[in-house]
N, C-alpha and C positions, 0 to 999 in steps of 0.2 A: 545620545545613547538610547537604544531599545529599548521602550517599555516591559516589562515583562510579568506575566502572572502566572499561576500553577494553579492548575485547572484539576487536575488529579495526582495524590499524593500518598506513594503506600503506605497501607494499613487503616488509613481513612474511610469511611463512608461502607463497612460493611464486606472489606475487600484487602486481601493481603498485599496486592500487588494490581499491578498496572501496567499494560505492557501494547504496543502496537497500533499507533496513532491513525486518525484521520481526523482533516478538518474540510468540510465546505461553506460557502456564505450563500444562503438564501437569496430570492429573489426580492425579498421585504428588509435583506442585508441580516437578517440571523447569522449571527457565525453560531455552526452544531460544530461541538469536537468530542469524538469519538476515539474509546479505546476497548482492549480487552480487561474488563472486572475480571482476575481473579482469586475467588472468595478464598482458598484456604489456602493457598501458595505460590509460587513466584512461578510454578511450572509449566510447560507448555500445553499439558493439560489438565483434565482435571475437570472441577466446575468451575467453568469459565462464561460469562456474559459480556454482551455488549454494554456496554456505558455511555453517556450522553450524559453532556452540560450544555447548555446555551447560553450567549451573550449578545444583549441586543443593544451594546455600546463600543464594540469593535475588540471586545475580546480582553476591556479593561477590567470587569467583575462578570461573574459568572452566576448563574441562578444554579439551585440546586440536582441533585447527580438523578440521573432516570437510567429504568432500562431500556434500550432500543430492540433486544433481541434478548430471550433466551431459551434455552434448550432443555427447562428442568434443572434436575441436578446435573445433566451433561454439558456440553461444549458447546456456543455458540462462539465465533470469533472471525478473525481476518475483516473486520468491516472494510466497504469496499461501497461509499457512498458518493453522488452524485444529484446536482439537482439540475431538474430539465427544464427545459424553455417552456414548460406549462407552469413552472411554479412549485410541482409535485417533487419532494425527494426521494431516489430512489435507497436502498440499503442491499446491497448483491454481500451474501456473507458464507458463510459457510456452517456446517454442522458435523458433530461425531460424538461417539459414546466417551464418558470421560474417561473409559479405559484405555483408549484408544491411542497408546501416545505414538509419538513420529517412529523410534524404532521399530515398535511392531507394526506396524503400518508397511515400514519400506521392505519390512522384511515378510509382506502376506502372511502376516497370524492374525488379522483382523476381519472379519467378515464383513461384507460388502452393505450392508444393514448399519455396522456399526462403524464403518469408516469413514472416511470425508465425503460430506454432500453436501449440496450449492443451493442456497434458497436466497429469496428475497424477498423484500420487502416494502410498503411506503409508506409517505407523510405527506400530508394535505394542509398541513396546519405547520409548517415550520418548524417539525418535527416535537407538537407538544403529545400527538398521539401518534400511532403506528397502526395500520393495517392486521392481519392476518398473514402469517408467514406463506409462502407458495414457493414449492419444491420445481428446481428447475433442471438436477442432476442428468437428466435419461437425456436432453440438448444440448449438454456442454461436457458433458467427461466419460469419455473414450470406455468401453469394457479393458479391464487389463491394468489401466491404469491404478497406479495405488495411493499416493500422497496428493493430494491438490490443495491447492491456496490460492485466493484470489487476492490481489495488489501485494503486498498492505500499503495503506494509502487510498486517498480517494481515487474513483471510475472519471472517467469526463463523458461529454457529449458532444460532437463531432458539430460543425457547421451546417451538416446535411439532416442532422438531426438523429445519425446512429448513435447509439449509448457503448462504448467502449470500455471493459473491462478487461485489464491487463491481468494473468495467472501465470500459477507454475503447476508441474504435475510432476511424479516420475512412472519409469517404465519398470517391469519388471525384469528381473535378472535373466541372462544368459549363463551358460556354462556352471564354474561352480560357485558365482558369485552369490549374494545372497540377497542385494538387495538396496543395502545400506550406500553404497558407494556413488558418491561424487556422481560417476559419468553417466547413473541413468537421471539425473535433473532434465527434466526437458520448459520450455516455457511454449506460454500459447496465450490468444484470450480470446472473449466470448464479448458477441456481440445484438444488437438487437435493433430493428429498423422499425419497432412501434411501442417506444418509448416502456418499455419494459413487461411486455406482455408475452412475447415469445422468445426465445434467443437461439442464437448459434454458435457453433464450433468455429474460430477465424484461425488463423495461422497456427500450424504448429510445428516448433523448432526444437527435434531430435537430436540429437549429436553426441553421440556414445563410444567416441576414441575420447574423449577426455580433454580435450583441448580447451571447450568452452561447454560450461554447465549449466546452462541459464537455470534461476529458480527466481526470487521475488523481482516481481516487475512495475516497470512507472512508465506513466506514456504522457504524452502533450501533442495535439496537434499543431503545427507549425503555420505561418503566414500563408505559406503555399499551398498547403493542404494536403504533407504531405501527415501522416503519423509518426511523429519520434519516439520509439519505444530503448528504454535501457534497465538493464538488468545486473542484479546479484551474480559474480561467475563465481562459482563455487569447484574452480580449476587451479592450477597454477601457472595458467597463460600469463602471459604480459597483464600486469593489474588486475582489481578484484571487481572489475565492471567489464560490460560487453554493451554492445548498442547495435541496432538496425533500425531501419526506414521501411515504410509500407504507404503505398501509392492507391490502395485503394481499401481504405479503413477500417487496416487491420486485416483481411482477408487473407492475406500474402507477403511474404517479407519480400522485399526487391530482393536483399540475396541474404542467405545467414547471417543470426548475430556474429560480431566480430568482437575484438577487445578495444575496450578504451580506455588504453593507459594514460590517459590527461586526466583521469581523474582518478589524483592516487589514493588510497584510504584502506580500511581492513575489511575482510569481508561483510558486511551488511545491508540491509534494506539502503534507498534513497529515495528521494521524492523531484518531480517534475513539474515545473511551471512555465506555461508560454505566457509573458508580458505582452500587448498590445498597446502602442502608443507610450514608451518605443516599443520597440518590436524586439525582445532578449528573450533567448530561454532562461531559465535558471534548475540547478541541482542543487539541494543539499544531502546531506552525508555526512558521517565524521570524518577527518580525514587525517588523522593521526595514522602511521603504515602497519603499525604490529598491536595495536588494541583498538577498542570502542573508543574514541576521545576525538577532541576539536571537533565541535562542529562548524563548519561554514557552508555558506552558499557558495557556488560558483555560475558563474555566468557565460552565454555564448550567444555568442550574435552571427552563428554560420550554421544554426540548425545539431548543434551536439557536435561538428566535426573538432573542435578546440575549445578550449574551456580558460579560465581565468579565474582565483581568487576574488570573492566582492564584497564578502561580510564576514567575519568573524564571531561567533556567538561569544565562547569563550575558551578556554583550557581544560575545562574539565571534562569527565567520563560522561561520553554522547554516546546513542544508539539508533534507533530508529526516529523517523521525522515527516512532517508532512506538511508542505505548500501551501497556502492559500489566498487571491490577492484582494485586502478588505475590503479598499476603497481605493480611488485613484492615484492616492499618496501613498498607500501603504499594503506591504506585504506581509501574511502570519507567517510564523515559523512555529509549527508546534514539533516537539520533541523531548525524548525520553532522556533522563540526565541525574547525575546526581553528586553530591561532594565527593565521596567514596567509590561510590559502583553505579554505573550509567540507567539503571532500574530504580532509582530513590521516588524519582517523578517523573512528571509530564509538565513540559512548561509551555508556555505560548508568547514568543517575541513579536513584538509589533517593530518591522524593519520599515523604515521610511525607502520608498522608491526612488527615492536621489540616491541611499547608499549603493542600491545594485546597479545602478545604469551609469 
C-alpha cells in the first residue's frame, strides 16, 4: 500500500483553500511541492499565492508552508516549476489583478495591465529562498491574446538542455461571440535555450471549429527525443484528452493535437512522466467519466499511442495531480482530493516503481 501524507489542507496555515498542484525533486533530492494559497476562498481568483513545503525524506513529513511567489493582495498562481541541470530551480508562474477572474478575461473587460502575465522566478538554495520576480510576458504571449496559463503541473528540461514549459491561451472572438466559448482554447508553450534567462514563443495550436480545444497542458520527453505533449479538450470530440508529438523541442507539433480517447476521464488537468530504466510513460488523472473522482495512473510503453490502467489511488473525489520520480524505487503522486468534494486537500502518495512497470 502507498504511503501517503497531506502536505496542504484547507483552511489550514492562513489560507481557505488549496488548489493546483506541482511537485519537483532537487538535485540534493528535496521534494518542493507546490500549490495555489488561497487566502480568502476556494475561487479561482482573488488573493491568491504560491505555497511551498519541503521534504528532505522522500515526501514522508514535510517542514513548514513558505511563500514562493506573491503578487500583494493580487494573484500569483499556475506554478510551473523545474529544476535544471545546474542545480538552480526554476518557478515560470503567472500574474493578474485579483479582479481579474477567467469570465472577464475571455470576455475582454480586463485590461492588459491587469490581466494574465508570465514572470519567473529562482532558487539557489533548494528552494529555501527565491530570487526577485522577472517579467517575461512581451516573449511568450501573443498581443490579442486574452486568458493564458502556464501547465499546471511542473516545466521539464529537455536532454539538450532547453527548459520547456507547456501553456494554454485563448483567442479573441469572431462574429457575435463573445468570448467565453470552448472553441477559442488554443494551447502553445514557451521555451528557453539559456536555462531561464530569455524565452520564446514554441508551438502554437489554434483550432476554432470546435473539434479540439486544447487548454491545460503536460509534456514529457520521450526515449527518442521526441516531446510528448497532452492536453485538457475542452470539446466534445472523442474523450476529454488530445495528444501530439514535437520532433524538435517543442518548436512545432509534427501534426495537430488529435484526441485520445484511451484515456477516459472528465474534463480535467493530468500530469506526465517519462520513467527511465524501464523506459514507461506514465499519466495520472481522475478517471471517473462524468465527475472529478478515481484517481489512477496509467501507463504506456509506446510513447502515449495506448495506455493501461497501473495504479489506483482510490475512489474518492480527485482533481488535479502532479508526477514526480523520488528515487529509483519510487514515484510521487501528489493530488488534490477529498472525502466529500475533490478540493478538501492536497495529498502526496509514495507509489513504489514495481506497481507502475
Amino acid at each position: 500500500m502507498a504511503e501517503t501524507t497531506v502536505p496542504f489542507r484547507a483552511g489550514r496555515d492562513g489560507h481557505a483553500s488549496y488548489r493546483i498542484p506541482a511537485v519537483v525533486v532537487t538535485a540534493a533530492g528535496t521534494l518542493l511541492v507546490f500549490c495555489e494559497g488561497r487566502v480568502d476562498s476556494a475561487s479561482d481568483h482573488g488573493h491568491i499565492e504560491i505555497v511551498l513545503r519541503r521534504s528532505t525524506d522522500g515526501g514522508r513529513t514535510w517542514g513548514p508552508l513558505q511563500v514562493a511567489a506573491s503578487n500583494g493582495t493580487d494573484l500569483a498562481g499556475n506554478p510551473a516549476p523545474v529544476v535544471l541541470d545546474t542545480g538552480r530551480v526554476l518557478l515560470v508562474h503567472v500574474r493578474s489583478a485579483a479582479s481579474a477572474s477567467e469570465d472577464l478575461i475571455l470576455r475582454g473587460q480586463v485590461g492588459e495591465a491587469d490581466g494574465r502575465r508570465v514572470w519567473v522566478r529562482h532558487s539557489d538554495d533548494d528552494g529555501v529562498t527565491w530570487s526577485s520576480p522577472r517579467e517575461i510576458t512581451d516573449q511568450v504571449k501573443r498581443p490579442g491574446w486574452r486568458w493564458y496559463a502556464t501547465t499546471p503541473g511542473h516545466a521539464l528540461q529537455l536532454r539538450s538542455g532547453r527548459v520547456v514549459v507547456p501553456a494554454n491561451h485563448t483567442l479573441p472572438p469572431t462574429g457575435t461571440d463573445v468570448g467565453t466559448e470552448a472553441k477559442y482554447n488554443g494551447g502553445h508553450c514557451l521555451f528557453s535555450d539559456d536555462r531561464g534567462e530569455t524565452w520564446s514563443l514554441g508551438y502554437v495550436d489554434d483550432n476554432t471549429d470546435g473539434y479540439i480545444n486544447a487548454n491545460e497542458t503536460t509534456a514529457a520527453e520521450l526515449p527518442d527525443g521526441r516531446v510528448y505533449f497532452n492536453t485538457r479538450n475542452d470539446s466534445p470530440s472523442p474523450g476529454n484528452r488530445a495528444d501530439a508529438h514535437s520532433e524538435d523541442g517543442g518548436e512545432t507539433l509534427r501534426i495537430p493535437f488529435r484526441p485520445q480517447a484511451g484515456l477516459d476521464g472528465p474534463v480535467c488537468q493530468g500530469s506526465l512522466l517519462q520513467l527511465h530504466d524501464p523506459d514507461v510513460l506514465l499519466f495520472s488523472g481522475p478517471a471517473f467519466p462524468s465527475a472529478r473522482a478515481l484517481m489512477i495512473i496509467r501507463a504506456s510503453t509506446d510513447g502515449g499511442r495506448t495506455w493501461r490502467p497501473a495504479y489506483t489511488a482510490d475512489g474518492l473525489p480527485a482533481a488535479y495531480s502532479d508526477l514526480v520520480r523520488v528515487d529509483p524505487a519510487t514515484v510521487g503522486l501528489l493530488h488534490e482530493t477529498g472525502d466529500f468534494g475533490p478540493y478538501e486537500r492536497i495529498a502526496f502518495r509514495r507509489v513504489p516503481v514495481t506497481r507502475l512497470t
